[in-house]
N, C-alpha and C positions, 0 to 999 in steps of 0.2 A: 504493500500500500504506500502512496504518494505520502510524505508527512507535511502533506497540504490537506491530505483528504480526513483526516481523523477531527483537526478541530471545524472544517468545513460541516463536517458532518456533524456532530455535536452543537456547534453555531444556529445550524437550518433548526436542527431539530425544537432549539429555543426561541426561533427567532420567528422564520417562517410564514408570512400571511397567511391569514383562512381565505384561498380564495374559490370558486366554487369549481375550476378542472383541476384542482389537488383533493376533492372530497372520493372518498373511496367509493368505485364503483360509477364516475361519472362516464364512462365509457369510451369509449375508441374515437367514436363520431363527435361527443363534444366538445373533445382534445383540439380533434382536427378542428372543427368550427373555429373555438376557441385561439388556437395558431392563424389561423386566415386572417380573425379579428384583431390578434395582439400586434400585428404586425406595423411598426409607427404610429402606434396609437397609444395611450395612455390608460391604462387598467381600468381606472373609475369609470371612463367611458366605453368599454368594452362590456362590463358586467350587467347593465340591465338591456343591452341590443343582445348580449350571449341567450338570456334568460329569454329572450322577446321570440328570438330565433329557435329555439328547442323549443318552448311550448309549441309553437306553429309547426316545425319541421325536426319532430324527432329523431327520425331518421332518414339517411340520404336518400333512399328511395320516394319520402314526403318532399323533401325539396324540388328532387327533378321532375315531379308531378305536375308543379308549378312551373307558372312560365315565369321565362327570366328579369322580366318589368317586376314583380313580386321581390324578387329577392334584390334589386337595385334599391325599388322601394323601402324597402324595409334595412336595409342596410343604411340609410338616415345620412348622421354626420361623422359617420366613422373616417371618412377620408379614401381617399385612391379606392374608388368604387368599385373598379376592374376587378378587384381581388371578390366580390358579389359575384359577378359572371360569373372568375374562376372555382369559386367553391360551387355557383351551380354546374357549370361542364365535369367537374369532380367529381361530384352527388350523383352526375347520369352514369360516368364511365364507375362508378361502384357498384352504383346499382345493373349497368349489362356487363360489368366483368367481372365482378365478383361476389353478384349474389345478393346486393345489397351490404355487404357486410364491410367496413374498411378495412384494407390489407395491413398485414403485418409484418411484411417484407419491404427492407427498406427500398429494393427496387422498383417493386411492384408502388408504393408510396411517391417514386419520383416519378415515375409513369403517368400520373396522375394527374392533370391542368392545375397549373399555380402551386405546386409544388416544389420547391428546392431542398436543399442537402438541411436545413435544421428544419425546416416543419415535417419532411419525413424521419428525421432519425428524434424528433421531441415525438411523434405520435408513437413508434416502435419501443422509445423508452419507459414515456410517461403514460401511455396506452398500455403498452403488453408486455411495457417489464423485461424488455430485452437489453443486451447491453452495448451499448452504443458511446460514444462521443456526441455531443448534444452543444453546440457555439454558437449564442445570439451576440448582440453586443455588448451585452453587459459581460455576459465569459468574457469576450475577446478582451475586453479592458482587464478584467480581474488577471487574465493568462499575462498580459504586457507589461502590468508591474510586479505582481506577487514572482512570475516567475522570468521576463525577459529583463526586467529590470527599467521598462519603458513606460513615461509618463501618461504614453496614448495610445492604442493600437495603430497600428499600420492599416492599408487596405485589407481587406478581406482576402485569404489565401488559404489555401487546400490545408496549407501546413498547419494552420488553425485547428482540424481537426485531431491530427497527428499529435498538438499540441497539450490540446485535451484529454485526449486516449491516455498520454503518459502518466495523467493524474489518477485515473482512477481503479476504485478496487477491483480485488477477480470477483469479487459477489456480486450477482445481477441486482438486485437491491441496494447496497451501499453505491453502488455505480450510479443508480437511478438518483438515486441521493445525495451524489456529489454535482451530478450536472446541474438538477437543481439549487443547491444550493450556491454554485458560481456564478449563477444568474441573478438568484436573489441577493447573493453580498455583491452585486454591480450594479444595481438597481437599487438598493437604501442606503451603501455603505459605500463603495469604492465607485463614485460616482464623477461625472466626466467635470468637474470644475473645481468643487470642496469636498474631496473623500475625506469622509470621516477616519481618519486612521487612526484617532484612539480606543474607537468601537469595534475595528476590526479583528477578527480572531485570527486572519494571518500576519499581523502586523510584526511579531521577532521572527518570521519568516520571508517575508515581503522583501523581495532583492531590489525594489525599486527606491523603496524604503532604506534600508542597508547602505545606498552608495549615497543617501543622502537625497532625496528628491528632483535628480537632474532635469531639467527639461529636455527631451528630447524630441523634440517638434510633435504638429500636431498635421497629422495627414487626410484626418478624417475629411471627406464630401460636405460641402456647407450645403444647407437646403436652400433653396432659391425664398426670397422672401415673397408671403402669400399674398398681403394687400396689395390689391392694382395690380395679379398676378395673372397668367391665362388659367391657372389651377381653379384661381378664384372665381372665376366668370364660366368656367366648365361646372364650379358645385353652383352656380345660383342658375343654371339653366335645369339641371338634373332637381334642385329643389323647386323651381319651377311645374317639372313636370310631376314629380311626385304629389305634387298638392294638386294637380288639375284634374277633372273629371275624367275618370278613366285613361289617365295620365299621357294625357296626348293635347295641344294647342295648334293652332295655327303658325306656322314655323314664322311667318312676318310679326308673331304678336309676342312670341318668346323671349324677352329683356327687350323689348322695341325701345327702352328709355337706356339702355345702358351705353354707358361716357364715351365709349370706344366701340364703334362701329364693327372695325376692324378684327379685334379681339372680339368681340360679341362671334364673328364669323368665325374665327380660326378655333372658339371654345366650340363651336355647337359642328365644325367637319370632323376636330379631332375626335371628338365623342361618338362621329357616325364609324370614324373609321374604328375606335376601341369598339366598338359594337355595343356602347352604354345607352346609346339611342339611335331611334330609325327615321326615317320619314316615308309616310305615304301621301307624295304632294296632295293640297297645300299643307299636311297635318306632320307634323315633329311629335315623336310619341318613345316611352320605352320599350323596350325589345319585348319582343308579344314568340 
């Protein structure tokens, strides 16, 4: 065992939010949900669309029942909507390839639309208990100073996972138990501006820590800023449509006030082209 992995684990087990895909028995499918929705979102806001989403569509096979205006809909203000589509094209290829049931093969998981290397190896871990390496970014921060000795992650690389693997125990369980818990000491503790390093339980381990808190630059992707943004004028045409009767308008009436003409057009092609909305001239409507 890693002698990162003993007080990690001990840490979680004290530490730990109640949140509702850690309650035993939430199941495979609301993992997966769950991962679609966490993804640059902010917890508080995920937990009552999670909740809104499982009552409605239990199971994958409920979802792809529904057409995909439904699941845009209902996907609200969660942000980068596409990731709706993709958990509905998900929900269909489960439900004709596997039965309805979500795979528990990590390949069989990245086979899957809108799935990549940590929502398939978090549903395999945190779902079925298998043992895996599991790297969102809060790992990757924890992995760059606890153990590279670096103030900030690097971009995203393979060797991330490599990196992870080396921490954890041979027990399927304590495994599961360390992934999670590098996610959670990255997300309350060892946090991207003011980590807490006197709450931390790796901190007489923490190599970043050790050499004295170097700065070693920061390479992380800046988000493009959202106000006056195309992002921004893409969510107020899609809440446009979701509030409109049977969520379809007259494509000339959809933001007709909005500042930028220009941007009003380039929000409402790009959306044709992500397939977040259609039009059947003269009518702009969600994907039916």
């Amino acid at each position: 065992m890693s002698d990162l992995a003993a007080p990690l684990i001990a840490w979680y087990r004290s530490n730990a939010r109640d949140l509702p895909w850690r309650a035993a028995g939430f199941g495979a499918w609301g993992i997966l949900v769950s991962e679609f929705m966490l993804q640059q979102t902010p917890v508080a806001r995920v937990i009552p669309r999670l909740e809104e989403w499982l009552a409605r569509w239990p199971a994958p096979a409920d979802l792809a029942a529904s057409p995909p205006a439904d699941a845009v809909r209902l996907w609200a203000n969660l942000g980068y909507p596409r990731r709706a589509l993709w958990l509905h094209r998900a929900a269909t290829e489960i439900r004709d390839r596997h039965d309805g049931v979500v795979p528990r093969d990590v390949d069989a998981l990245l086979a899957l639309t809108g799935i990549g290397d940590y929502t398939a190896r978090a549903v395999a871990v945190f779902a079925y208990g298998d043992r895996h390496p599991v790297v969102d970014t809060n790992t990757r921060r924890v992995l760059a100073r606890a153990v590279a000795g670096r103030s900030q992650p690097g971009p995203p690389a393979r060797t991330d996972l490599a990196a992870m693997a080396a921490l954890l125990p041979a027990d399927d369980t304590d495994a599961a138990v360390v992934n999670a818990a590098a996610m959670e000491l990255g997300a309350l503790v060892c946090v991207a501006r003011t980590p807490r390093c006197d709450a931390c339980p790796l901190a007489s381990r923490c190599a970043w820590r050790a050499a004295g808190y170097p700065d070693t630059g920061d390479e992380r992707r800046r988000q493009a800023r959202y106000e006056g943004s195309d992002r921004q004028a893409r969510g107020a045409v899609l809440r446009v449509l979701r509030a409109a009767a049977d969520h379809a308008a007259p494509v000339d009436e959809v933001l007709a006030d909005w500042p930028d003409a220009l941007q009003r057009s380039r929000a409402i092609d790009s959306l044709i082209t992500d397939g977040l909305v259609e039009v059947t001239s003269p009518t702009l409507h969600l994907p039916r």
